[in-house]
C-alpha positions in Angstrom: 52.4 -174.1 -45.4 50.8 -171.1 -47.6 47.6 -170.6 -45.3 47.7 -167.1 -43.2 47.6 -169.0 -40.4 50.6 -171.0 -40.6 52.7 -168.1 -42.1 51.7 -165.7 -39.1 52.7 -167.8 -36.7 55.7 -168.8 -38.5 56.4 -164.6 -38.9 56.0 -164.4 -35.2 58.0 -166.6 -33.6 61.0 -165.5 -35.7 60.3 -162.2 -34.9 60.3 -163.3 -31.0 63.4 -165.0 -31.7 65.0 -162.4 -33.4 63.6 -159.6 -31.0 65.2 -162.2 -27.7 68.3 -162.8 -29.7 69.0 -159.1 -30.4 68.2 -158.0 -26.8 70.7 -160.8 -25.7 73.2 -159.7 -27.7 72.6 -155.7 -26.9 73.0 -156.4 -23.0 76.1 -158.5 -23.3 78.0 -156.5 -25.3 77.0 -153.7 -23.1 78.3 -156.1 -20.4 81.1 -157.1 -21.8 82.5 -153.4 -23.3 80.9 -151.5 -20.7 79.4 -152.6 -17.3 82.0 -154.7 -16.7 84.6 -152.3 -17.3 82.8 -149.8 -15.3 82.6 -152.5 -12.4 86.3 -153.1 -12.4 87.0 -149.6 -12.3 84.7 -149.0 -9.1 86.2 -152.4 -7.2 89.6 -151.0 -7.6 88.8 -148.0 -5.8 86.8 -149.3 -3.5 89.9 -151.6 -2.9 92.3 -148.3 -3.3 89.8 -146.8 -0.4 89.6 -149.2 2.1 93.6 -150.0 2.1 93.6 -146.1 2.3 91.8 -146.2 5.7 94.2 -149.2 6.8 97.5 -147.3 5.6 96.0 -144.3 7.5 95.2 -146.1 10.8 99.1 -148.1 10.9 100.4 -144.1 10.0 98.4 -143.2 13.0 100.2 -146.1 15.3 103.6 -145.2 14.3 103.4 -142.1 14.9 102.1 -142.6 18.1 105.3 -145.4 18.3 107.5 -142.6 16.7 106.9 -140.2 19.6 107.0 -143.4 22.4 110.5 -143.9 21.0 111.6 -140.4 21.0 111.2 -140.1 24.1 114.1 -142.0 25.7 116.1 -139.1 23.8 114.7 -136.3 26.3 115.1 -138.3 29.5 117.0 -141.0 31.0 114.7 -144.2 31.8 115.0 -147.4 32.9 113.3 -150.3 31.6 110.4 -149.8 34.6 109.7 -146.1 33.5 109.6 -146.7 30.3 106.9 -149.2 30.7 104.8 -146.3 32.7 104.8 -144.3 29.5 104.2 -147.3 27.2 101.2 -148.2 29.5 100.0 -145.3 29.8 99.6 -145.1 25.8 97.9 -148.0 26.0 95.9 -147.3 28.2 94.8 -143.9 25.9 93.4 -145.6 22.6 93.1 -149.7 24.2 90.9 -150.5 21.2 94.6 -149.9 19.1 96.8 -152.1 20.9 96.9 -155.3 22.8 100.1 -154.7 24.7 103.4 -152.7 24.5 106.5 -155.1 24.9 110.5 -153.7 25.3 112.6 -155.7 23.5 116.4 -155.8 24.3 119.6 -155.6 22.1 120.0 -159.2 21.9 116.3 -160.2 21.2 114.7 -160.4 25.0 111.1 -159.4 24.6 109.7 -157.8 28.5 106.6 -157.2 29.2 105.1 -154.4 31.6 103.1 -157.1 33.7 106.3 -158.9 36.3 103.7 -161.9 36.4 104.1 -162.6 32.3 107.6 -164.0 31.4 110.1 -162.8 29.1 110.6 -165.0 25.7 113.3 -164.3 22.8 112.2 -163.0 19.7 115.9 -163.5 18.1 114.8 -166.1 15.6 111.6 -163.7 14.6 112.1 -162.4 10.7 110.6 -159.0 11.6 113.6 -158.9 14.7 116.2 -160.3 12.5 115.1 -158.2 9.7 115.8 -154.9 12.1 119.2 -156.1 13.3 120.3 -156.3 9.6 119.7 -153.1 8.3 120.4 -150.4 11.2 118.6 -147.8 9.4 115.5 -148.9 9.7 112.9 -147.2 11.8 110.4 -150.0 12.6 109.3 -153.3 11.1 106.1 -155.1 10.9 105.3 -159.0 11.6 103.2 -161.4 9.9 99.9 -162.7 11.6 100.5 -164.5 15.0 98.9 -164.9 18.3 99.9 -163.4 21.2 101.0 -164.6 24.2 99.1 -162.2 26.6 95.5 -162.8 25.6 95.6 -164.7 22.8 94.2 -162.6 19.5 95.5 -162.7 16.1 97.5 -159.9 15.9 100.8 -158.1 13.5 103.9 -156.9 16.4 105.4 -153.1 14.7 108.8 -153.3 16.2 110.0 -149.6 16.7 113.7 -148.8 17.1 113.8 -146.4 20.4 116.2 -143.0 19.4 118.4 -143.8 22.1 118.8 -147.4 23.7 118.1 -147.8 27.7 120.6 -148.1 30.0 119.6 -152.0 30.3 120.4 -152.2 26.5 116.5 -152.1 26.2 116.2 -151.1 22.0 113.0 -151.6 20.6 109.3 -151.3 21.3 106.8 -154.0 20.1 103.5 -153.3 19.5 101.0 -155.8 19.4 98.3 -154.3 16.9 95.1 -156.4 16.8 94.5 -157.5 13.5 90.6 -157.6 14.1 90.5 -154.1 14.3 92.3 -153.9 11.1 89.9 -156.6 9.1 87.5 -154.5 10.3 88.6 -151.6 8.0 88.3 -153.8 5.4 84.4 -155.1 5.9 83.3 -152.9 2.8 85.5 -154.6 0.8 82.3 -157.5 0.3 81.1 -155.0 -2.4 80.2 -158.1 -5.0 80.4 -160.8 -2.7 83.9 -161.4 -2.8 86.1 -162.3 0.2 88.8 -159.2 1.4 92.1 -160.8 2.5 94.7 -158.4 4.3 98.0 -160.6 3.4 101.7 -160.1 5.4 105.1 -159.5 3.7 105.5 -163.7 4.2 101.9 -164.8 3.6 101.6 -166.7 0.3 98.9 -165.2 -2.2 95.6 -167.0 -2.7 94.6 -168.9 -5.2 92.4 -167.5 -7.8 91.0 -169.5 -10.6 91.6 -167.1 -13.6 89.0 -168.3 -15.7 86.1 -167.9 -12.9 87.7 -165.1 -10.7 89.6 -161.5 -10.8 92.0 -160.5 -7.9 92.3 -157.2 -7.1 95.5 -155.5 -5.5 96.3 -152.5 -3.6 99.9 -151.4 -1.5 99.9 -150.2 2.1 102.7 -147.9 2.3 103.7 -148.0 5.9 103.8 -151.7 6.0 106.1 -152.5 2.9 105.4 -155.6 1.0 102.0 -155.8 2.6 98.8 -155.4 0.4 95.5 -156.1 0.3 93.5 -158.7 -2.0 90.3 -158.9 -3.5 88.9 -161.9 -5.0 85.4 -161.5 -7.2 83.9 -163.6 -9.2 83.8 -162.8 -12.7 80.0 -163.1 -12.9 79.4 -160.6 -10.1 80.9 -158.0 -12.2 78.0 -158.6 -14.2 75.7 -159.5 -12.1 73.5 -156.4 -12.3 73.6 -156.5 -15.5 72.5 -160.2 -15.9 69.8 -159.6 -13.3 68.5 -156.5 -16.0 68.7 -158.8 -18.7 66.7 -161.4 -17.1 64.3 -158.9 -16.2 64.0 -157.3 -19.3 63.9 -161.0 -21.2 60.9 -161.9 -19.5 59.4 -158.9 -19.7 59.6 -159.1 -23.5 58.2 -163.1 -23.0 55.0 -161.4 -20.9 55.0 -159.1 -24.1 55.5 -161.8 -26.5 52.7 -163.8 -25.0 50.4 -161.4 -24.8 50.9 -160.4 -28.7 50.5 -164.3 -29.2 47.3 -163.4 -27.3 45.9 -160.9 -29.6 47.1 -163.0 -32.8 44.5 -166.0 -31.2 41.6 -163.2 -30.9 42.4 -162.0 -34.8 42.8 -165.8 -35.9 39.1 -166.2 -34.4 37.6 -162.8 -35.4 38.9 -162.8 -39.0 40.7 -165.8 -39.8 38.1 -168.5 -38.1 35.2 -166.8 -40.4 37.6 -167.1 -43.4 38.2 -171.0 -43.2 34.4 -171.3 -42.7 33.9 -169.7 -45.9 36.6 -171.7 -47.5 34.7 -175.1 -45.9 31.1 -173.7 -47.2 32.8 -173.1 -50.3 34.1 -176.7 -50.4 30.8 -178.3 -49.5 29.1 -176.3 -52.2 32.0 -177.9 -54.6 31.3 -181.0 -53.3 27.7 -180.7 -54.4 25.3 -179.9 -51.4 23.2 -177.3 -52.5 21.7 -176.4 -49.2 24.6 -175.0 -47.6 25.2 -171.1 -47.0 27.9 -168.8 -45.4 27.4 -167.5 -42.4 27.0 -163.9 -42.4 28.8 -163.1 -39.4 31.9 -161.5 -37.9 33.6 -158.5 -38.7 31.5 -156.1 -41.4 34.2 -157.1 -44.3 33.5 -160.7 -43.3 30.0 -160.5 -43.5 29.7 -158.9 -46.6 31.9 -161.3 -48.4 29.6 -164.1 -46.8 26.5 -162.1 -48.3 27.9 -161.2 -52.1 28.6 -165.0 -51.6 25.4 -166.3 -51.0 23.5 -163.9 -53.0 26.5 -165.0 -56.2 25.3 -168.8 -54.8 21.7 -167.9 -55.2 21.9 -166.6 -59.0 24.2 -169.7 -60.0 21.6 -171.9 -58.7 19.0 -170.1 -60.5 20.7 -170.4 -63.5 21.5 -174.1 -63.4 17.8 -174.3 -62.9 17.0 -172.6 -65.7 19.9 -174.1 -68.0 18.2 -177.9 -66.1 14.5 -176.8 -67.8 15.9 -175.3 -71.3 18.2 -178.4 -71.4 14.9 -180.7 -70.8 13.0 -178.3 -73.3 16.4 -178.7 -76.3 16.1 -183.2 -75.6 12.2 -183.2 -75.8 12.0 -180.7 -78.9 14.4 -182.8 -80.3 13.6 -186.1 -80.0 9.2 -185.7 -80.1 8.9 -184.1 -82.9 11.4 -187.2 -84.7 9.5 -189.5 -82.9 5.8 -187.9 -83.1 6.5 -188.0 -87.0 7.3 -191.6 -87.1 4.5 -193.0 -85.1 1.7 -191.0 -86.8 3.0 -192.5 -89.6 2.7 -196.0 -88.4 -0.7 -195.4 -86.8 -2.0 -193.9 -90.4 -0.8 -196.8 -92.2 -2.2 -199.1 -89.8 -5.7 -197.8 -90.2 -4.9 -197.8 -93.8 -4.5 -201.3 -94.0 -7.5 -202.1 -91.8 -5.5 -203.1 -88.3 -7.3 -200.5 -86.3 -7.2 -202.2 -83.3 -3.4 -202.2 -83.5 -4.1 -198.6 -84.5 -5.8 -197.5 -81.1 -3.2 -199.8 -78.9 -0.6 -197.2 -80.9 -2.7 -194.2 -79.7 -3.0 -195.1 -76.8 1.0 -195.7 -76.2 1.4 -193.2 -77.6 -0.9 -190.9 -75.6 0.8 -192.4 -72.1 4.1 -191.3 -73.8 3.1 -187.7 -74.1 1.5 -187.6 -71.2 4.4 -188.9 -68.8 7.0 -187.1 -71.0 5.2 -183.5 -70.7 4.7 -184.5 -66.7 3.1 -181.3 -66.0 6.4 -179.4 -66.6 8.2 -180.7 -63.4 11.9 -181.9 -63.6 11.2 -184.6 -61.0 8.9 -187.7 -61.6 8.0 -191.1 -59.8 10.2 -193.8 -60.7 6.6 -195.2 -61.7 5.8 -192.7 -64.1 9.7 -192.9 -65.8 8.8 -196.6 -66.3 5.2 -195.9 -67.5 7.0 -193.4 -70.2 9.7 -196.0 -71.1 7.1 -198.7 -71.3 5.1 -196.7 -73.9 8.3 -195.6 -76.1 9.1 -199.1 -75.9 5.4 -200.5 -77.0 5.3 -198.1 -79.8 9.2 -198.9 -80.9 8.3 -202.7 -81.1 5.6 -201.9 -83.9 8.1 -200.0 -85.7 11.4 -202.3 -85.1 10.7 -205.8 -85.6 14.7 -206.4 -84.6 13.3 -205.7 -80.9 11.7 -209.0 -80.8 11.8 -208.7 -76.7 11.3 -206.4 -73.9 11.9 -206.8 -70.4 11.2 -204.1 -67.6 11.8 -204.7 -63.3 10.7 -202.4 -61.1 10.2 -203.8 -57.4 7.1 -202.3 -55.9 8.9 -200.7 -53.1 10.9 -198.7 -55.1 7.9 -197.3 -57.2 7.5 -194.5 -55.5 11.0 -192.7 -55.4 12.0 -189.3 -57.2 14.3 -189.3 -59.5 14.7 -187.1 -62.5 12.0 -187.1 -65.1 13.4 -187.9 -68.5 16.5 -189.9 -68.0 16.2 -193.3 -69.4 14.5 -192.4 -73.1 17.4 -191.3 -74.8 19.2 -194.1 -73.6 16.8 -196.5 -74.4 16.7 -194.9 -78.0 20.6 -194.9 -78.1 20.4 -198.4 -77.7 17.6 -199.4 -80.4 19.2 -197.2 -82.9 22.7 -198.8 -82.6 22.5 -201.9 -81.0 19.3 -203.4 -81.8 18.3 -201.9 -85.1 22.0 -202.8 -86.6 21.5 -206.4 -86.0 20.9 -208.3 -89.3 20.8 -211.7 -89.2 18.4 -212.0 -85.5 16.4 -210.5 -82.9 17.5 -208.4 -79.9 16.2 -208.6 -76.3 16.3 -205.3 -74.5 15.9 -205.4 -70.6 15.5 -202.4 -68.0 15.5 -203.1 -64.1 15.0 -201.0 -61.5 17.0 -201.9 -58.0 17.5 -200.4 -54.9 20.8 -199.9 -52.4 20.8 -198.2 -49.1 22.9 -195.4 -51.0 20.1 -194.7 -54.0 18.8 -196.0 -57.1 20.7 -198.7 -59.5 19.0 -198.3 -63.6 20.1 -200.7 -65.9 19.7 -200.3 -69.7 20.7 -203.2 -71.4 20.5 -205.1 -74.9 22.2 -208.2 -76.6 22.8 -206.0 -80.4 25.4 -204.9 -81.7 28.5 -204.0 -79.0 30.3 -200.5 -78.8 33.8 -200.2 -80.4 36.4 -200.0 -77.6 37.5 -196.6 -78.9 34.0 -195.6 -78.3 33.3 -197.0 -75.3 36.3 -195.4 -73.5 34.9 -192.4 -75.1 31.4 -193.1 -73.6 32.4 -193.4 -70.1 34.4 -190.1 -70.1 33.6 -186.7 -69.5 34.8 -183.7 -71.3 36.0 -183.1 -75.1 35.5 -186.8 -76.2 32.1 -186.9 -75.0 31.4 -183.3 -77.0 32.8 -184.5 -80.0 30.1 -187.5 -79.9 27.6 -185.2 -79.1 28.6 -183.0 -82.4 28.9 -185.6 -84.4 25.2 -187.9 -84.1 21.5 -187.3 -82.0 22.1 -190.1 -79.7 25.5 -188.9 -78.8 23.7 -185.1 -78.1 21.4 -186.8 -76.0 23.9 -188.9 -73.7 25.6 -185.6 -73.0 22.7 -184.1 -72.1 21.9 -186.5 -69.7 25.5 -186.5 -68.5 25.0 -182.8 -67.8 22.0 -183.1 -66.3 22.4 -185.5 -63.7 25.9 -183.6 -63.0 23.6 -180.4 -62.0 21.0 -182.3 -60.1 22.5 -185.1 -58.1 26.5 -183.4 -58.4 29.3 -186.1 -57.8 27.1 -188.6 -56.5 25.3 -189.6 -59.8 27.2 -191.9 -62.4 26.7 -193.3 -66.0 28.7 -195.9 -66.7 29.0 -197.9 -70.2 29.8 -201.8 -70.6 30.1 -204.0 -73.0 31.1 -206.9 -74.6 30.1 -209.5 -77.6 27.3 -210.7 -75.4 25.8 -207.3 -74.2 26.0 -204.0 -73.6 24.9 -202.7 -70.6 24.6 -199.0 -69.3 24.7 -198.6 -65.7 23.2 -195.6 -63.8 23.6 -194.7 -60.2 21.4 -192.3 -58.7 21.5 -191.3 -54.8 17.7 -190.7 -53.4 15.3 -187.6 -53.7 13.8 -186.4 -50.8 9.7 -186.7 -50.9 8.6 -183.8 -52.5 11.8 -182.6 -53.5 11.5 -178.9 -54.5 13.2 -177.5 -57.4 16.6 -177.0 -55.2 16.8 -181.0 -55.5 17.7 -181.3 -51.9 19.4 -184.8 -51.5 18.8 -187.5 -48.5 22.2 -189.3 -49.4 25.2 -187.0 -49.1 
């Protein structure tokens, strides 16, 4: 969780949840403390308007029904003449009325037409609502349907000024209700429904938690009103619609800054982890491996100081390798070179010369192989040829190495591997195995085997066995090995083989120590050399 990657993606996405979240919570508290107060306010006068227009139009009718009835106060009529005038108003505005009826004292509604019959209207709350309080001028009917040509319709009955002679009293007035829904069409503002309701009609039903109901009075039609339903979500819907907009808006946004954060992980970051695997690879010991030197200029130059910091490591393990190789040979040759003239001089001394040459000889391979022209790298051949030598000339010296053993297969004769490797081992082993012993001889064996992963060298002698204490010591790496090292040749000469094989073959070579009271054995493992491996020790097994 602590690469760039990870964290910038992990920044981003909170800060695209944060950025939805606080635009969420902007809009609808805005909706909710603004815009929908604001949309109440307007509905309401939209609703005050439109009743407006209706209370206008009914004031329009009665007074037209106000001077109708006034009239029977200038001139005597009879119910026929009356109906001339009521017809004749009719006939005027026809889109207003239906039909004019007279309506007698005791509740006899006539009409102007002989053909249409008379029916009571005495049971009829708006007539029986008249008769009980005399000083009222008119009175107005809930929705019905009426009888001449069968529209919805309200009835205003009008009191005349002065009854007819034929006890005719009031004028009814059949309004057509279509004409007054029709005033009320702009009521649909946010989708609601616009219901003009009677003194008698029962309310509608509004489900408070979904809807609002707005009211507004007529004032010439007493208990009438009209109502508004909306939804509460259409208040808001404008809003909502924004905030929708807006949201994905900010998700186009959002994915095109998730966009741009792809390009910059493969410009910058992409070059980064390939760094970070070259690095790795060089850790894990391949020595062939480089940075690219590509992408943006900062990039690239990090790749180059890499490689060229690469390059100068490499040169100086190379040059640590040879000095090393130099520090093991001057000191073990000149020990050794001491030793044998020694032996060859008092061989000739006492007359054995032929033993003599056979050490001069030996000992002549040994210098030759162990010089090998300078190179770090020799035949597995040639490292046998050296050890056979060291070996030959060691017998002469050591009689406690009554027996030598060497196997190398043919096949495997002509393989790399890294020139001086087996001698101090082979020395560590006569010097405190073999030479130790007391009461017998020691065999001392070297074989040579091969796997499909590299070489398999095996050191091993029936002497004297390693303490435990050492041993464990022997097959680490690190302080206890140093301390041997400090303390005795042999242990100086492990490490430096330790050391080298660690900066030729990396991780893949191992020395490992064994033994017991029947032998002790020293294991090396050694991947394969390419043919004519150059001094960068480029490795077929990886």
């Amino acid at each position: 969780m602590n690469s760039i990657k990870k964290k910038t993606i992990l920044i981003f996405l909170a800060t695209s949840l944060a950025l939805i979240t606080a635009l969420t919570l902007t809009i609808h508290y805005e909706l909710t403390r603004k815009t929908i107060p604001l949309n109440r306010s307007i509905t309401q006068k939209f609703v005050d308007n439109r009743t407006s227009q209706i209370n206008s139009w009914f004031g329009e009718r009665l007074s037209e029904l106000r001077l109708l009835a006034s009239l029977s106060n200038t001139h005597e009529y009879q119910r026929e003449s009356f109906f001339a005038e009521t017809e004749n108003l009719v006939a005027t505005a026809p889109e207003n009325y239906l039909s004019i009826r007279l309506v007698s004292k005791n509740g006899t509604s006539y009409s102007a037409d002989p053909i249409i019959p008379s029916f009571s209207v005495r049971k009829r709350p708006y007539y029986l609502k008249m008769t009980q309080d005399p000083t009222l001028a008119y009175t107005v009917s809930n929705q019905l349907i009426s009888k001449e040509d069968h529209q919805a319709a309200v009835v205003i009955l009008y009191r005349l000024a002065t009854p007819l002679a034929d006890e005719i009293t009031y004028i009814a007035a059949a309004v057509p209700l279509q004409k007054v829904m029709s005033l009320a069409k702009d009521l649909d503002l946010y989708d609601g429904t616009g219901i003009l309701l009677g003194e008698e009609s029962r309310p509608p039903k509004v489900d408070s938690k979904q809807q609002l109901l707005f009211t507004s009075k007529i004032d010439y039609l007493p208990n009438w009103q009209v109502n508004y339903i909306v939804s509460r979500g259409s208040l808001g819907a404008s809003t909502q619609q924004l905030l929708r907009i807006l949201q994905i808006v900010l998700v186009i946004v959002l994915l095109l800054l998730g966009v741009f954060l792809l390009l910059l992980f493969r410009g910058i970051l992409r070059p980064i982890v390939t760094l970070r695997d070259t690095m790795l690879q060089v850790q894990a010991g391949d020595k062939t491996v480089r940075a690219q030197e590509t992408g943006p200029t900062e990039i690239a130059q990090l790749a180059t100081a890499f490689n060229t910091t690469l390059d100068k490591v490499y040169e100086n393990e190379e040059k640590y390798r040879r000095a090393s190789l130099r520090v093991l040979q001057e000191q073990i040759q000149p020990h050794f070179l001491y030793n044998t003239l020694n032996t060859i001089q008092w061989q000739i001394v006492g007359g054995d010369l032929e033993r003599a040459v056979t050490m001069l000889e030996n000992l002549s391979v040994y210098l030759r192989k162990g010089l090998n022209h300078g190179d770090e790298l020799c035949r597995v051949s040639d490292e046998i040829a050296h050890i056979r030598s060291y070996l030959a000339i060691q017998q002469v010296r050591h009689e406690e190495l009554a027996e030598v053993s060497i196997h190398l297969p043919p096949e495997l004769a002509e393989k790399k591997m890294l020139h001086f490797l087996l001698q101090p081992i082979v020395e560590n082993a006569i010097d405190h195995g073999i030479r130790t012993q007391q009461q017998r001889s020691s065999r001392l064996w070297l074989t040579v085997a091969g796997t499909a992963a590299g070489l398999v060298l095996t050191v091993g002698n029936d002497g004297t066995p390693i303490a435990p204490e050492v041993l464990q010591q022997l097959n680490q790496t690190g302080d206890h090995e140093q301390t041997m090292a400090d303390a005795t040749d042999a242990g100086f000469g492990l490490l430096n083989v330790r050391r080298r094989l660690q900066l030729t073959y990396g991780n893949r070579a191992q020395m490992v120590f064994a033994s017991d009271e029947l032998a002790t054995v020293v294991t090396i493992y050694l991947p394969y050399l390419e043919k004519g491996a150059t001094d960068e020790h480029s490795l077929i097994s990886r």
